[in-house]
N, C-alpha and C positions, 0 to 999 in steps of 0.2 A: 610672414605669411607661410605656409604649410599645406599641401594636401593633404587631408588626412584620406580617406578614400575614395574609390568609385562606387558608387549606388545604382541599382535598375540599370543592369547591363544588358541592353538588348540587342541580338544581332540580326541585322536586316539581309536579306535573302536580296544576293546580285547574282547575276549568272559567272562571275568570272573567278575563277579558279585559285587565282594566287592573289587575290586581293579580298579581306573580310571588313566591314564596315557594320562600326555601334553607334547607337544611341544610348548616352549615360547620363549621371548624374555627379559633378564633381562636389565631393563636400570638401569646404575650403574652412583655413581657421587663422583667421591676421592677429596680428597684436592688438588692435583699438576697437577691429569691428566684430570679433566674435565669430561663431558659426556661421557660415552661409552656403548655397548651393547654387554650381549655375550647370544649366545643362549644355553638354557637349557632343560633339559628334566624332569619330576619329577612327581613322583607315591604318588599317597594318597589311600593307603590300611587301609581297616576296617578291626581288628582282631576278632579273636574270642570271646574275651573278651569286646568286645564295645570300645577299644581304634583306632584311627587313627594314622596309623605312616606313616610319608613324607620324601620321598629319591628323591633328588635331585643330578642328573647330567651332568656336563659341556660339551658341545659339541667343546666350544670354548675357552681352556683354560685362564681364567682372568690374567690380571695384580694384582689383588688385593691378600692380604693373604686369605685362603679357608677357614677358621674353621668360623672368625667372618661371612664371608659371607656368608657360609652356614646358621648358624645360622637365619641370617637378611631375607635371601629367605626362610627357613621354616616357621617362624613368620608371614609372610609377605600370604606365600600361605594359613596357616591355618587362616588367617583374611578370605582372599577371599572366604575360601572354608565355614565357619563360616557366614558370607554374604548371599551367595548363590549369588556372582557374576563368578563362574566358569561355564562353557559352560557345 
């Protein structure tokens, strides 16, 4: 299994300052089952301490195991957000 990317990154309007919070689309690609998409939700909070922490969650329960794929869409969001391709 693989993330291949994030699709329909939208960011929802909170009032709080060091916390941004999306609604996406993950596109996923396993060995047996092909393409699929599950939509996710996931917060990138600045701490107090200058670190970023990213929680991610499933709106559309995966076929896939959750630990590595969590994993792969943290990775994956703190590239983007690293980038500066988030909305």
């Amino acid at each position: 299994m693989k993330t291949i990317t994030l699709d329909q990154i939208v960011r929802k309007d909170i009032p709080l300052a060091y916390r941004r919070t999306y609604n996406a689309q993950a596109v996923l690609n396993g060995r047996n089952t092909g393409e699929s998409r599950c939509a996710i939700e996931f917060d990138i909070e600045h701490t107090p301490l200058g670190t970023r922490e990213i929680n991610v969650r499933f709106n559309d329960r995966p076929s896939y195991p959750l630990l590595p794929l969590l994993k792969q869409l943290k990775e994956r969001i703190a590239d983007l957000d690293s980038e500066g391709s988030l909305p």
